[in-house]
C-alpha positions as CSV (number, residue, x, y, z in Angstrom):
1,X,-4.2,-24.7,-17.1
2,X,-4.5,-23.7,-13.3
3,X,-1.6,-25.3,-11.6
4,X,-3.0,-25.3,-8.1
5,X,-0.3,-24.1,-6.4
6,X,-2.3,-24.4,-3.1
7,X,-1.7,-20.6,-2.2
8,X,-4.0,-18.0,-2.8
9,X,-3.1,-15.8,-5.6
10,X,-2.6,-12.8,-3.9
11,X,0.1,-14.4,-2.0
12,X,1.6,-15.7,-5.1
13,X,1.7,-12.0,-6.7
14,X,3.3,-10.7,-3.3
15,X,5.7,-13.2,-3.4
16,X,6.9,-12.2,-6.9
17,X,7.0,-8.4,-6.2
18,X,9.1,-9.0,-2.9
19,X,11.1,-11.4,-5.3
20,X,11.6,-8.2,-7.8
21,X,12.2,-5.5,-5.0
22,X,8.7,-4.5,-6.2
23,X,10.5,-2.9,-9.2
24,X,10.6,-3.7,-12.9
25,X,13.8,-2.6,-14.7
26,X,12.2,-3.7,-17.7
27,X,8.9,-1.2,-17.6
28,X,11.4,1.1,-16.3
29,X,13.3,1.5,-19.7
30,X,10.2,0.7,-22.2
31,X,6.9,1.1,-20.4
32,X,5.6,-0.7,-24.0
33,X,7.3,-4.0,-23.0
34,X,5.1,-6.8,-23.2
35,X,3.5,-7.3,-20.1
36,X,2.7,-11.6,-20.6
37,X,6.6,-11.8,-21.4
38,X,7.7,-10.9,-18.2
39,X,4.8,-12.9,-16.1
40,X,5.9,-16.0,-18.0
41,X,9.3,-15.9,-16.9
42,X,8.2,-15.5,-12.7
43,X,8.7,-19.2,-11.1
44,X,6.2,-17.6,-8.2
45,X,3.1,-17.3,-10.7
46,X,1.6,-20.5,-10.8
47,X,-1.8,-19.9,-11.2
48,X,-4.4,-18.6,-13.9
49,X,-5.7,-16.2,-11.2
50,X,-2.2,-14.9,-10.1
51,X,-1.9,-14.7,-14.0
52,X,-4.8,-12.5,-14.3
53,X,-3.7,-10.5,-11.3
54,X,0.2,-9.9,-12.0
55,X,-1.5,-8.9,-15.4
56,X,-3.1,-6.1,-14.2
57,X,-0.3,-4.7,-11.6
58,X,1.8,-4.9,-14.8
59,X,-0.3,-2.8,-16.5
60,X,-1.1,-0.4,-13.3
61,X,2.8,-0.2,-13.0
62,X,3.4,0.5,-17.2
63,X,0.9,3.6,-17.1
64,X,2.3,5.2,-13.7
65,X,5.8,4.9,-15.4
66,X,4.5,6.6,-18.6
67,X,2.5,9.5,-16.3
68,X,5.8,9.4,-14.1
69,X,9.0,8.4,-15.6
70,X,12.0,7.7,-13.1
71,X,14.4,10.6,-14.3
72,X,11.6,13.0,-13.5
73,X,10.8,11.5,-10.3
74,X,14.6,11.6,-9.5
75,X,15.2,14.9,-10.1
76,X,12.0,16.0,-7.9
77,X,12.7,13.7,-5.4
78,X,16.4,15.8,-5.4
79,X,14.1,19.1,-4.3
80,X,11.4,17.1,-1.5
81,X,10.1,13.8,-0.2
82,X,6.5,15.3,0.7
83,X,4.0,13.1,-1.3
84,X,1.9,16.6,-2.1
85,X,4.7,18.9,-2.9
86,X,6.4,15.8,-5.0
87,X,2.5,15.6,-6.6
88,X,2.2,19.4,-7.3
89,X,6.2,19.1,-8.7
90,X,5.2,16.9,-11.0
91,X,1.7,17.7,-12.2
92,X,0.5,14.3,-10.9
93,X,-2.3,12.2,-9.5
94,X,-1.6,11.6,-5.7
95,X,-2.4,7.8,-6.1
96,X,0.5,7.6,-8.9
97,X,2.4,9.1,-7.1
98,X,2.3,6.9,-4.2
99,X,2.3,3.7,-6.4
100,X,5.0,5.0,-7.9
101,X,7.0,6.3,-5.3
102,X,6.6,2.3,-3.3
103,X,8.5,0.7,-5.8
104,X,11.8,2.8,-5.0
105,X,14.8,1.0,-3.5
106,X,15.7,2.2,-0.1
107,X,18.9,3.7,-1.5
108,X,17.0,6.5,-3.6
109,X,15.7,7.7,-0.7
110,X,16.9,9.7,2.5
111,X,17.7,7.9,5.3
112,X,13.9,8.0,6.5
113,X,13.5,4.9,4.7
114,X,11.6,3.3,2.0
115,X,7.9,3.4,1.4
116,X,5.2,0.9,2.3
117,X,1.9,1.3,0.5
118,X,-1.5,-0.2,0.6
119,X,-4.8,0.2,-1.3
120,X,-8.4,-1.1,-0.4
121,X,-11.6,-1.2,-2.7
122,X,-14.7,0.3,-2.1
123,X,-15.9,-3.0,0.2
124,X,-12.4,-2.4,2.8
125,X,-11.2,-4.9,1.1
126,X,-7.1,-4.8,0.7
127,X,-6.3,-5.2,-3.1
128,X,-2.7,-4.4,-2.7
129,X,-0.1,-4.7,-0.4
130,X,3.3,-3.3,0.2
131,X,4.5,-4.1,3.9
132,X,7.0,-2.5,6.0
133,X,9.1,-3.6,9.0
134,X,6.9,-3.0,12.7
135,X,4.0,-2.4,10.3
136,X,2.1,-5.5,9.8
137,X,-0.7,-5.3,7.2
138,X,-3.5,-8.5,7.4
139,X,-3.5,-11.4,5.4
140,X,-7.0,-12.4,6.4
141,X,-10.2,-10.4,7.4
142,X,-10.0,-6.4,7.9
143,X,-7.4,-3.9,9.1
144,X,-7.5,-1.5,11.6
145,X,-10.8,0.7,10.9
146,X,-8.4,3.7,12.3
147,X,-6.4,3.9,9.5
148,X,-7.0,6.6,7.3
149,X,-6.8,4.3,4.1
150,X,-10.5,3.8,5.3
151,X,-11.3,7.8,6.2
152,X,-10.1,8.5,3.0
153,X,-12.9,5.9,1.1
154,X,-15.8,8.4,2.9
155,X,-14.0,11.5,1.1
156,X,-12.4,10.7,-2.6
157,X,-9.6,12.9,-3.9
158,X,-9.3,15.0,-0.4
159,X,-5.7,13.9,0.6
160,X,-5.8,12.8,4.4
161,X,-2.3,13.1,6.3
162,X,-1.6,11.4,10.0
163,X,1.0,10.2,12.3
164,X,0.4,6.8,13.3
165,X,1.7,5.0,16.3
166,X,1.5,1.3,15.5
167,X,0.3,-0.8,18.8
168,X,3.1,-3.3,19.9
169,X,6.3,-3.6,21.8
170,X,7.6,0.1,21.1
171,X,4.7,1.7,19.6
172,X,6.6,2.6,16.2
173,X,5.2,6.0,14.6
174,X,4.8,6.4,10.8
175,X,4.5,9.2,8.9
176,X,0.8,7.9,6.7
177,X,-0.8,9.6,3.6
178,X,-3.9,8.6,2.1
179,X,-6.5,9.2,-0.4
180,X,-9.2,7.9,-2.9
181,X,-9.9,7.5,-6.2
182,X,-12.6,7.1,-8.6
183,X,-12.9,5.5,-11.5
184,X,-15.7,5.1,-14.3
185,X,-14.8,2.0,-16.5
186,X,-18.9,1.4,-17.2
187,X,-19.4,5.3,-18.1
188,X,-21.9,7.4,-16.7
189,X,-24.5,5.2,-16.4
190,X,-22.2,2.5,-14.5
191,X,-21.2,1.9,-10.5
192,X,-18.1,4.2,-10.0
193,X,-15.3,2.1,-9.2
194,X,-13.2,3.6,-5.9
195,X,-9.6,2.7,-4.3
196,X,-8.4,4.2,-1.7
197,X,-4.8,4.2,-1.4
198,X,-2.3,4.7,1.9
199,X,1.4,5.4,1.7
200,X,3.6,4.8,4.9
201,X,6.8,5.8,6.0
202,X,8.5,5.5,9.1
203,X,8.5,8.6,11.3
204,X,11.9,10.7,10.9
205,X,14.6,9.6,13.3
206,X,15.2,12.3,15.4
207,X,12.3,15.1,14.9
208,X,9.9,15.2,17.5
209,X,6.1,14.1,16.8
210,X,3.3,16.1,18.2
211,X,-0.6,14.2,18.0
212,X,-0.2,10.5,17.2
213,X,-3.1,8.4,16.7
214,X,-2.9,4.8,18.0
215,X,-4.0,2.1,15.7
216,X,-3.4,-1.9,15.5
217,X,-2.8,-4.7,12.6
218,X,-6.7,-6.0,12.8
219,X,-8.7,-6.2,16.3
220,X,-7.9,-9.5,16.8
221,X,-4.4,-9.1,17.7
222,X,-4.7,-5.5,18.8
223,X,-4.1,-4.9,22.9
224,X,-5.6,-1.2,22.7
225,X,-8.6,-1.5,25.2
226,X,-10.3,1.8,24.8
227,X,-10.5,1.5,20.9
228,X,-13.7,3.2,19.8
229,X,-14.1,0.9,16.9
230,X,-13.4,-2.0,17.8
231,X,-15.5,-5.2,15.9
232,X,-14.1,-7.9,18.0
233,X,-12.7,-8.8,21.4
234,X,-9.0,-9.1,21.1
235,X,-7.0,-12.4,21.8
236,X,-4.3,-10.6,24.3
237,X,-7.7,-9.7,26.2
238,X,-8.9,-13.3,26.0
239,X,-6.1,-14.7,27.2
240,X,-5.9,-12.5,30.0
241,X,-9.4,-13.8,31.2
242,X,-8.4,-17.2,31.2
243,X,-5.1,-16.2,33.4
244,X,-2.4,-16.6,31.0
């Protein structure tokens, strides 16, 4: 049965992932391991959706360890930290690759910091979600069309790289990589199923950043006034019409 946990499934997934570091030790050793064994045991899933939906992460999660098992990725990630030179190292998909390489613990990495990642069908809608400190990604309603998970939808497989300054109190920068891909579960004759996936890191303390473009959360709490694209008056401007 359906528990009715009152949150919304999604949540429920993200709670569990932030719950397991967004890592599975278990997939780790045996990508075989039965995936219902280890949904069954999380106090977080409650839900026959968030079931159905920690299912299929599982599953996601089980194939990019068998495309990319963790002593390979160590030893590349021993050699570089670029997404396409780690990609072209390993003989691998960029979207594994960035799947795989969000689940790492901060201490694997160099002192840049860990990865954030986050993918978005073929509607904009944001299927998966791995946040990051000063880089807030929506809960409800769309992101930021500037980000170039969405520029990346308009070209599949054409890897898109930018330095993002996220609007706010200090403007963080972030060092973003995105692409698409397409998938044809119906065959030939079916729709062609797209994701479009964006991996973030935080810009490198201490090397200088050239270009930067400026992008927000959603428009609705975004302060940039001369945004090209925005879809809705912001609240910061709102407020400032009514004199607060």
């Amino acid at each position: 049965d359906d528990r009715g946990t009152g949150s919304l499934p999604q949540d429920e997934v993200e709670q569990w992932l932030m719950t397991r570091g967004w890592m599975f030790e278990e997939l780790e050793r045996d990508a075989a391991t039965p995936l219902a064994a280890i949904v069954d045991g999380a106090d977080e899933i409650g839900s026959l959706a968030a079931r159905e939906l920690a299912l299929g992460y599982l599953a996601q999660y089980a194939a990019d360890v068998a495309a990319i098992p963790k002593p390979s990725l160590d030893v590349a990630l021993g050699n570089t930290e670029e997404p396409l030179a780690l990609a072209d190292m390993l003989g691998v998909p960029l979207p594994a690759l960035f799947r795989r390489l969000a689940t790492l613990a901060p201490g694997a990495l160099s002192d840049q910091g860990p990865f954030g990642l986050v993918g978005c069908d073929a509607s904009g809608t944001l299927v998966s979600r791995k946040p990051l400190p000063d880089f807030d990604l929506p809960r409800l309603g769309g992101a930021c069309p500037l980000w170039p998970l969405f520029r990346a939808g308009q070209q599949p497989m054409v890897p898109v790289r930018e330095t993002l300054a996220m609007r706010g109190r200090d403007d963080n920068l972030f060092d973003v990589h995105a692409v698409a891909e397409i998938a044809h579960p119906l065959g030939f004759e079916g729709p062609p199923a797209m994701t479009s996936w964006m991996l973030i890191r935080p810009w490198p303390r201490g090397r200088e950043a050239g270009r930067n473009l400026r992008v927000g959360t959603t428009c609705r709490v975004c302060a940039e006034a001369r945004c090209p694209s925005r879809r809705e008056p912001s609240v910061f401007s709102t407020l400032s019409d009514e004199g607060f």
